[in-house]
DODOTOR-41563 format. One record per atom (N, C-alpha, C): y, x, z. Coordinates in steps of 0.2 Angstrom, whole numbers, plus 5000, padded with zeros to 4 digits. Layout:
BEGIN
YXZ
...
This chain:
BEGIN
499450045000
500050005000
500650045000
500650095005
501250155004
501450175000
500550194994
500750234989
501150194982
501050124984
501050094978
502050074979
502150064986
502850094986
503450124983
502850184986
503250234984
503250244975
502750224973
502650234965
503250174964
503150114965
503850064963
504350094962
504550104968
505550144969
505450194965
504950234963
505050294957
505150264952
504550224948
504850184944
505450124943
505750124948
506350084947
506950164945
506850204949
507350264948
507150294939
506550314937
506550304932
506750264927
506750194926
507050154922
507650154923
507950164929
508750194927
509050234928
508850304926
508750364925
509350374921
509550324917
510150354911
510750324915
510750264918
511350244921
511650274928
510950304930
511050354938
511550414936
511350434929
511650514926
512250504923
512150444920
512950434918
513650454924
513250394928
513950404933
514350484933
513950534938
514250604937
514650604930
514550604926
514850604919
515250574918
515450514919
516150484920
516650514926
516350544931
516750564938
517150634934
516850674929
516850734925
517450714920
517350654915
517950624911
518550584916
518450554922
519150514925
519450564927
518950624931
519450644938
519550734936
519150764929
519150844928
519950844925
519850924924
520550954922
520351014920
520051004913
520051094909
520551114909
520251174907
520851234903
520651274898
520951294894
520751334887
519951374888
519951414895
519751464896
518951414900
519051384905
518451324906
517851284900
518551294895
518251254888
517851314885
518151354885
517851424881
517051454883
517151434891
516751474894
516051394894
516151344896
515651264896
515351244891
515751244884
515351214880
514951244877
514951304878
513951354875
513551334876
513851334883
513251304888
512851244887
513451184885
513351134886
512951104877
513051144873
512951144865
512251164869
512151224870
511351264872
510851214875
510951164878
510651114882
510651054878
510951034873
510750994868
510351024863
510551064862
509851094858
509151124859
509251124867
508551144871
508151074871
508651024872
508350934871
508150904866
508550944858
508450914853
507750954849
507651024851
506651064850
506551004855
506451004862
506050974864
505750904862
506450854859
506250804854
505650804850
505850844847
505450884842
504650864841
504550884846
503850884848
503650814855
504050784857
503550724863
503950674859
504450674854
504450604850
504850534855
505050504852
505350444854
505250424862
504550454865
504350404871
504850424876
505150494876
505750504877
506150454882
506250414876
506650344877
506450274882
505850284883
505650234887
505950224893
505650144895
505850134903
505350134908
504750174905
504250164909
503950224906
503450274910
503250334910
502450304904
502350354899
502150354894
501950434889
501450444888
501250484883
500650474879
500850484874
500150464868
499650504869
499850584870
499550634869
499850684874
499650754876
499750794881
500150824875
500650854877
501150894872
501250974876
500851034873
501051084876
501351124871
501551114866
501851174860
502551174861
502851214855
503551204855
504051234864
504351204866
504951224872
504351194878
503751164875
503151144881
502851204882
502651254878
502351324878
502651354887
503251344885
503751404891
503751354898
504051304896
504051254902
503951184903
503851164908
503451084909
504051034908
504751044908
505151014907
505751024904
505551044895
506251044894
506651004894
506450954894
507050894892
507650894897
507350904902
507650914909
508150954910
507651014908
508251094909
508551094903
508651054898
509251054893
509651004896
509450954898
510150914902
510550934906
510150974912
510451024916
510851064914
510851104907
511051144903
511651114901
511751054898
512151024898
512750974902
512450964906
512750934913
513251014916
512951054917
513151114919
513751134914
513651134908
514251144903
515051124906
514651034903
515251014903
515651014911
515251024916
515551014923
516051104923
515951154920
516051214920
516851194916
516751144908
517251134905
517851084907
517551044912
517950994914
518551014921
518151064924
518251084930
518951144931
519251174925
519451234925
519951234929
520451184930
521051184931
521051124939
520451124940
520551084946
520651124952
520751104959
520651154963
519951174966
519951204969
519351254969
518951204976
519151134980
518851114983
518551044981
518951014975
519050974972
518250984964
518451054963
517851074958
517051114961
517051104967
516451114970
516351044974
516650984973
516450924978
516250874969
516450904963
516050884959
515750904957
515550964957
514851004956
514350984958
514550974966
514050964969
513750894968
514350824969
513850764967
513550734958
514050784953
513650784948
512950824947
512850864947
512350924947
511750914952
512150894960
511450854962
511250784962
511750734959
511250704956
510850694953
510950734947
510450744943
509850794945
509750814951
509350864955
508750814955
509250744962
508950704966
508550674960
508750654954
508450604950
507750624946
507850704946
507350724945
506950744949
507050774952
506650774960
506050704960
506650644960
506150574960
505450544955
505850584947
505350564944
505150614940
504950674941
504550724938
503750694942
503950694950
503350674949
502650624948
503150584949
502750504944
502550504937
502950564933
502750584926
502250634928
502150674934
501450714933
500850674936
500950624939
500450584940
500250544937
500650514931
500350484924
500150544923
500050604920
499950644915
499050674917
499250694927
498650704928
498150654928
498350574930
497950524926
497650524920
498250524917
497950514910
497650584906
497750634908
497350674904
496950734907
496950734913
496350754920
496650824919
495850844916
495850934918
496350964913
496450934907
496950974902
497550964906
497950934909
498450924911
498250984918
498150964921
497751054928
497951104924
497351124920
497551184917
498151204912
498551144912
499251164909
499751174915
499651144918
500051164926
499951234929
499251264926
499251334929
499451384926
499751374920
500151414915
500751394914
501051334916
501651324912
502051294918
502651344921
503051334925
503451274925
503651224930
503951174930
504851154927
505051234930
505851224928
506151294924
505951354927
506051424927
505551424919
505751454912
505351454909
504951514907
504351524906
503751594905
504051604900
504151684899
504551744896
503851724888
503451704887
503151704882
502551644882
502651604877
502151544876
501651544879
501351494882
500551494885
500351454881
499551464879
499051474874
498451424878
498151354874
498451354865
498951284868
499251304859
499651244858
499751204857
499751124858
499451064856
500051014857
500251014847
500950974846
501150964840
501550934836
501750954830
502350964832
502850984826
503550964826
503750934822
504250884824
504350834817
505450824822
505450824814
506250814816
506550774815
506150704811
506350664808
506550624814
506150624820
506250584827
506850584831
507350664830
508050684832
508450584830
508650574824
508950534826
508750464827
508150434831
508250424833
508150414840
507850464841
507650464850
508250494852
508750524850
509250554852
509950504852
509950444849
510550424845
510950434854
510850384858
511050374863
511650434866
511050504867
511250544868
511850594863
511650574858
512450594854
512950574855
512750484857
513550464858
513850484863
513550504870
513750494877
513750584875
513650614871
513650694870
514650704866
514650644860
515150644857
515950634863
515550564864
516150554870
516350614877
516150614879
516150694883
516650734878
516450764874
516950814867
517550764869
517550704867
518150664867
518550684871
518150624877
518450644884
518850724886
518650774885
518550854886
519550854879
519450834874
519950844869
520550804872
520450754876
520950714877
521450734881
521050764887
521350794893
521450864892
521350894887
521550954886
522250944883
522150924878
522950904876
523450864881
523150824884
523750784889
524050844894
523550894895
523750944898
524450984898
524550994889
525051054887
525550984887
């Protein structure tokens, strides 16, 4: 009964997953303050982290998108080779960007009280549901799923692929498992342009 609990409230955090991470992201467009040099220095970053999400696309396909944990197959090739979550450590990647870029010209108490409730949000939110997605996974695909766990680090990625690989790439999935992500990717830029010019 506990367990079934505790799996519920993951699956509720899960399914809103996207609106829990949004917030931070608006706290970042209402209340940030770049500066040329924030801008210069965040959006690598924050570019690097969409493109660490759009390989991972690549390869686990649209289920991405769901509101309920799902996988057709066990996907270990591709940014699965190095790590157990890229989707994640590219959101991160880019969570981190834009808070680097929107942060520059704020005060130094002010820019560490965002940091902190955007970035740990998104901690807290994975913290909740990576492990309901490895409980599906060890479910559903027993000892391959084990023996993928004893090679392929959860967040920190292996300096070279674990062996073997089981996945295709297919890119044609980018626009759509992504669209969402482009938009609230695009608006961010916006947001980021707007207040940089209100600035001068």
């Amino acid at each position: 009964m506990a367990r079934d609990r505790e799996r519920s409230w993951r699956d509720e955090v899960f399914k809103q997953r996207g609106t829990l991470l949004a917030l931070p992201a608006m706290s970042l467009a209402l209340f940030g303050k770049p500066s040329g040099s924030s801008i210069a220095r965040g959006l690598p970053v924050a570019f690097a982290g969409e493109a660490v999400r759009c390989w991972a696309v690549c390869y686990s396909g649209v289920t991405t998108r769901s509101d309920q944990v799902e996988a057709p197959k066990l996907t270990t090739a591709g940014p699965y080779a190095y790590v157990r979550n890229p989707l994640y450590v590219g959101n991160f990647l880019t969570a981190l960007g834009f808070t680097i870029a929107f942060t520059g010209a704020v005060d130094p108490a002010k820019r560490a009280l965002l940091a902190i409730a955007g970035l740990g949000t998104m901690l807290a939110v994975y913290a909740t549901i990576v492990p309901l997605e490895e409980s599906y996974l060890r479910t559903t695909f027993g000892e391959a799923f084990d023996v993928y766990v004893d090679h392929v680090p959860p967040v920190v990625p292996r300096l070279t692929p674990a062996r073997p690989e089981h996945g295709t790439y297919d890119a044609s999935v980018i626009a759509k498992a992504e669209s969402r992500t482009f938009v609230t990717f695009g608006a961010m830029l916006g947001a980021l342009a707007w207040k940089a010019l209100a600035a001068r």
